[in-house]
C-alpha positions in Angstrom: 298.6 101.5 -26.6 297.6 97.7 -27.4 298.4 96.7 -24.1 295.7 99.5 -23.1 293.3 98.5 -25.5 293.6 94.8 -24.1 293.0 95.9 -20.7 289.9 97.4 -21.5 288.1 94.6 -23.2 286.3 92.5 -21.1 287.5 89.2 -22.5 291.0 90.5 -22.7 291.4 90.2 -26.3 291.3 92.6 -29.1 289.1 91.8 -32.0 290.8 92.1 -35.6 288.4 95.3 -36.4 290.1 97.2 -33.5 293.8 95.7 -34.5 293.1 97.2 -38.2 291.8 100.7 -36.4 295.1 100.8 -33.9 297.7 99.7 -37.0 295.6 102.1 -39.4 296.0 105.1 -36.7 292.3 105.8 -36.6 291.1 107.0 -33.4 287.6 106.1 -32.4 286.0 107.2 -29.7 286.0 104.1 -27.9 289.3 103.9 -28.5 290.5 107.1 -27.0 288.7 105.5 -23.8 290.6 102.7 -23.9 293.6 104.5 -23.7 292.2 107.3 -21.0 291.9 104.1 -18.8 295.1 102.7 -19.3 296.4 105.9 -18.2 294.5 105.2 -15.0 296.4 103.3 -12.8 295.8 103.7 -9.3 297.0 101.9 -6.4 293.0 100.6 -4.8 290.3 98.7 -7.0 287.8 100.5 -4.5 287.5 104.1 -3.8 285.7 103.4 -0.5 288.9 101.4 0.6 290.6 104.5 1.4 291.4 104.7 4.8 292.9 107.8 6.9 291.0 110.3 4.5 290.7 114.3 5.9 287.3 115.6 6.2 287.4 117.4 2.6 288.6 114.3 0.9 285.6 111.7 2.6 283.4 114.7 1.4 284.9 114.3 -2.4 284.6 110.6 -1.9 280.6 111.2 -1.1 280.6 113.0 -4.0 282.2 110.8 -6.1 280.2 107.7 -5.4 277.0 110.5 -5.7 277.6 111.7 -9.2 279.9 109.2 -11.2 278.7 105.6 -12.1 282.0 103.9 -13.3 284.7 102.6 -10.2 287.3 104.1 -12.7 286.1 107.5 -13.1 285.6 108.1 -9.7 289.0 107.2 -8.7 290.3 109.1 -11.2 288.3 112.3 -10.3 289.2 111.2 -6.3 292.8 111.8 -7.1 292.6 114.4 -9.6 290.1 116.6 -7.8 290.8 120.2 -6.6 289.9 123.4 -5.9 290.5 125.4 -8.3 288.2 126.8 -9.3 286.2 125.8 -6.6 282.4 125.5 -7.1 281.0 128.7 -6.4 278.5 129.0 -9.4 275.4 127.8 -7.5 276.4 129.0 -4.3 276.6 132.7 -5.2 273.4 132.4 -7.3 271.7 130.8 -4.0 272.5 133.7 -1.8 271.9 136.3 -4.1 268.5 135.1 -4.7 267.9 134.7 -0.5 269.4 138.3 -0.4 267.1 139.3 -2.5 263.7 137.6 -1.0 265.0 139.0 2.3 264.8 142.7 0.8 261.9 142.5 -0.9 260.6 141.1 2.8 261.6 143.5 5.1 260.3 146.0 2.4 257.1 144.4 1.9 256.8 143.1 5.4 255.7 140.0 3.8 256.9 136.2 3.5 254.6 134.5 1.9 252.6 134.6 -1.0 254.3 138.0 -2.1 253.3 138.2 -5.6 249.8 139.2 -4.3 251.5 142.0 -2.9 251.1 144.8 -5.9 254.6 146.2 -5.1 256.2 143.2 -5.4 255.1 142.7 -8.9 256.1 145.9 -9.7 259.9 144.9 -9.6 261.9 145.4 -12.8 263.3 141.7 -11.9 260.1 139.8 -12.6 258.9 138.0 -15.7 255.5 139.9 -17.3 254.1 139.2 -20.5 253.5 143.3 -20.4 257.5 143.9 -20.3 258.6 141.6 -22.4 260.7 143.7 -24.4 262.7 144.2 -21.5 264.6 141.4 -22.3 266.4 140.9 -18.9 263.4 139.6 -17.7 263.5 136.4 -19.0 266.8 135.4 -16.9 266.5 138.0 -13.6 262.8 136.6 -12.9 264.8 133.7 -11.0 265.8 135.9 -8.0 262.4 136.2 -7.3 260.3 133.8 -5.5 256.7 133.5 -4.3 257.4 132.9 -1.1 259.4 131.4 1.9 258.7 127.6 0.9 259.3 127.8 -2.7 262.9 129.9 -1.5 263.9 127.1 0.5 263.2 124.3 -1.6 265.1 125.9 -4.6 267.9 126.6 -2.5 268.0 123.1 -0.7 267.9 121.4 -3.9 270.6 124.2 -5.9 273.1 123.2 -2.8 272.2 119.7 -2.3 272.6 118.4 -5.9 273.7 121.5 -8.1 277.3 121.8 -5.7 278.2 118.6 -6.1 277.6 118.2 -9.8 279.5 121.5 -10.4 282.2 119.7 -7.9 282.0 117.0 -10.8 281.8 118.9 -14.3 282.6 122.3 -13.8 281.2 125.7 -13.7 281.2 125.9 -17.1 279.1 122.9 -17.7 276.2 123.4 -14.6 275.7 127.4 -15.7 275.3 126.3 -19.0 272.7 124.0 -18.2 270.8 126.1 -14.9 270.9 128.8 -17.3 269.4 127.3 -19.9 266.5 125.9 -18.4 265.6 129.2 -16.6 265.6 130.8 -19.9 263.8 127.9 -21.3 261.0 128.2 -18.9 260.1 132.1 -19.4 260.1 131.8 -23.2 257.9 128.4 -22.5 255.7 130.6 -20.4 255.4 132.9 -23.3 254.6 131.1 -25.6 252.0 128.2 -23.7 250.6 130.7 -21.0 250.8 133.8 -22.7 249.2 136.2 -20.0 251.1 134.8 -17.4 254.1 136.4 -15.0 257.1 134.3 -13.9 258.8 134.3 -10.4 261.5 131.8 -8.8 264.0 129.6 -10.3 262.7 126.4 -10.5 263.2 126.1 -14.1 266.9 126.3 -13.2 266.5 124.0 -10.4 264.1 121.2 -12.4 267.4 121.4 -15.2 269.9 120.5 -12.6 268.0 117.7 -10.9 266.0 115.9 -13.8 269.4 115.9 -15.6 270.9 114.4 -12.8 267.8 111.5 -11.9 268.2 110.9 -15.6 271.5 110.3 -15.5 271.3 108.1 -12.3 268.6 105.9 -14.0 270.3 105.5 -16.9 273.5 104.0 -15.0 271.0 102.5 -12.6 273.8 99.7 -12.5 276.7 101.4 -11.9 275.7 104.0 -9.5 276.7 103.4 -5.6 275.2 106.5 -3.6 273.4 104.9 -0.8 269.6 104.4 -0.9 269.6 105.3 -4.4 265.9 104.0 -5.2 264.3 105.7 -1.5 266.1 108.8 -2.3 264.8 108.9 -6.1 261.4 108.2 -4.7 261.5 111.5 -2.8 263.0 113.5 -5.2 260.0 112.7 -7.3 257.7 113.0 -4.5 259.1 117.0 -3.9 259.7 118.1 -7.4 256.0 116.8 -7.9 254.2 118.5 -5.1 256.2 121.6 -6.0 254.6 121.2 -9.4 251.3 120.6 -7.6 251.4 123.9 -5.5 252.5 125.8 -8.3 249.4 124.5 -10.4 247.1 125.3 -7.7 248.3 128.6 -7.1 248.1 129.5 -10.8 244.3 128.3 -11.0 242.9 128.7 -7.5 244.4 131.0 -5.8 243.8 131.5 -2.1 243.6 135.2 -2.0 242.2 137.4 -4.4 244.8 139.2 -6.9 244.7 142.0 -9.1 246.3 139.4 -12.5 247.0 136.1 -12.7 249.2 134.2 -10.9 252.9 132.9 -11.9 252.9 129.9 -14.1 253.8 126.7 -13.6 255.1 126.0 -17.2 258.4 127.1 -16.5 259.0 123.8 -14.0 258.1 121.4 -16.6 260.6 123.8 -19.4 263.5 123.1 -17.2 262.8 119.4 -16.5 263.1 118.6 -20.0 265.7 121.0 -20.6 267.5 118.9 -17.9 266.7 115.4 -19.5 267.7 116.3 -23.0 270.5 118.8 -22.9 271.4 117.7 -19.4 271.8 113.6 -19.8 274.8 114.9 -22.5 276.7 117.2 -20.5 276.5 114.5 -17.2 277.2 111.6 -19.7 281.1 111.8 -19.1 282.9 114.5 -16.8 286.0 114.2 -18.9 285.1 114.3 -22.6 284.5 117.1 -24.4 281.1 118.3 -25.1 282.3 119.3 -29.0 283.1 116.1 -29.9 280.1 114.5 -29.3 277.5 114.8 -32.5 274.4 114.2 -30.4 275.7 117.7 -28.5 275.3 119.2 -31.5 271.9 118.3 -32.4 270.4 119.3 -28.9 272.5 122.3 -29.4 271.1 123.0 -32.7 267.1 122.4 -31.2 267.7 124.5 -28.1 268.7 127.5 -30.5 265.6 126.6 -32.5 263.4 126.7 -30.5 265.1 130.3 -28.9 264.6 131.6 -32.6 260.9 130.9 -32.5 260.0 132.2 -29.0 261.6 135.5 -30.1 259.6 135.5 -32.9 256.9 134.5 -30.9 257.4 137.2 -28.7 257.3 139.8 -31.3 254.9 139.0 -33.3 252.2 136.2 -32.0 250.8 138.8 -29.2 249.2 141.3 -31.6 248.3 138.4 -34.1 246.4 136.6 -31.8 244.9 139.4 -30.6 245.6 138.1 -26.5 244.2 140.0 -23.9 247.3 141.2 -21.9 246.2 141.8 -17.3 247.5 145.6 -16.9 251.2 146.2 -16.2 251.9 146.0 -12.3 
């Protein structure tokens, strides 16, 4: 255990502060890291040394170097990594949601723009301010979309970065956090644009990749995907014009409706869902969510802030006197 500690300083030596912790049998966390690393000792310095790899072990290289910021983790989640159980979290929510557009499509006979078609409105899946007591609403609103182009760039960004990170940290882990920000984003819509429907799940999506651009710019250092700084550039870029075309479609829209249009509130909800919740659970892939004390305090604000939008929900409508559009 010294000899592990040793290793894991950077000047080889252990101070007397640590000695006194090791001797004394306290355990910091530090410490316990120190020791997780000993434990790691694998044959190459540098994952992409690998030579001879099969097509499913390149691809968990990729990911890897894509995710993880420290040489030691990602060799240590190279060889460690199976599949079981294998990532099918944001997969089976991405094709239940196209299943669903596709339905309401043929049905409809429309693929864009369908919320200013008066039966799609009418669904018992989307978000509106009229039925919300029906409490499902505020998660099943994300297997609805507007149309074709916000679809696709949902599901391009769920498989492109959502797969990979539940590759890296689990089911458990990336539901937790897509789930909260789409719930985060139709109580924010009730609360900040309060006769406002929701549709899509962006505030999902915005979770999963403002947690994970967060995470990259904090180990700006460490981090080895390719073209990091181009590919951050164009994340922004998308996740900002979506923003854009969802603001414009709120306040001008191009065909007149019968209500207002879907807010945008629910895309800013889930990006700061995904940079305070988020940055914790992507922080490290390997230790445990419950022993971190910062966990608890965004733990403790998300549930919060849950309390009062029910409250809100309840009781702010008829205080406020607001002028609800007619139920679809």
């Amino acid at each position: 255990m010294l000899f592990a500690l040793v290793q894991s300083n950077e000047d080889g030596q252990v101070c007397y502060q640590e000695l006194i912790e090791l001797m004394s049998s306290k355990r910091s966390s530090s410490f316990r890291r120190a020791i997780a690393n000993g434990r790691r000792t694998l044959q190459r310095e540098i994952l992409l040394d690998e030579t001879g790899l099969g097509v499913y072990k390149r691809f968990v290289r990729y990911v890897a170097y894509e995710i993880l910021p420290c040489e030691t983790d990602r060799r240590w989640y190279f060889h460690q990594n199976s599949l079981c159980p294998p990532p099918v979290f944001m997969a089976i929510i991405t094709i239940i949601q196209i299943i669903v557009f596709m339905c309401y499509g043929i049905m409809l006979n429309k693929w864009v723009l369908q919320t200013y078609q008066p039966d799609f409105m009418k669904s018992s899946l989307v978000y509106h301010p009229r039925h919300r007591l029906q409490v499902w609403r505020f998660f099943s609103y994300m297997f609805m979309h507007v149309g074709l182009e916000q679809l696709g760039f949902n599901a391009l960004l769920q498989l492109m970065i959502g797969v990979p990170l539940e590759m890296v940290h689990g089911i458990l882990r990336i539901s937790l956090l897509y789930m909260a920000g789409v719930v985060a984003g139709s109580l924010t819509v009730s609360i900040t644009d309060m006769r406002a429907p929701v549709v899509g799940g962006s505030g999902g999506v915005y979770a999963l990749c403002s947690a994970h651009l967060a995470n990259v710019v904090m180990n700006w250092a460490g981090m080895r995907c390719p073209y990091k700084l181009l590919r951050m550039i164009l994340a922004l870029v998308c996740m900002s014009s979506e923003v854009g075309r969802a603001v414009w479609l709120r306040f001008s829209p191009p065909l007149p409706s019968s209500g207002p249009q879907p807010s945008f509130m629910a895309h800013l909800a889930g990006a700061v869902v995904g940079i305070s919740m988020g940055l914790l659970i992507l922080r490290s892939y390997e230790e445990s969510l419950q022993k971190q004390c910062s966990w608890w305090v965004i733990l403790f604000s998300f549930i919060t802030f849950l309390l009062f939008a029910i409250f809100w929900n309840i009781f702010a409508y008829e205080l406020l006197g607001v002028q609800l559009p007619p139920a679809p």
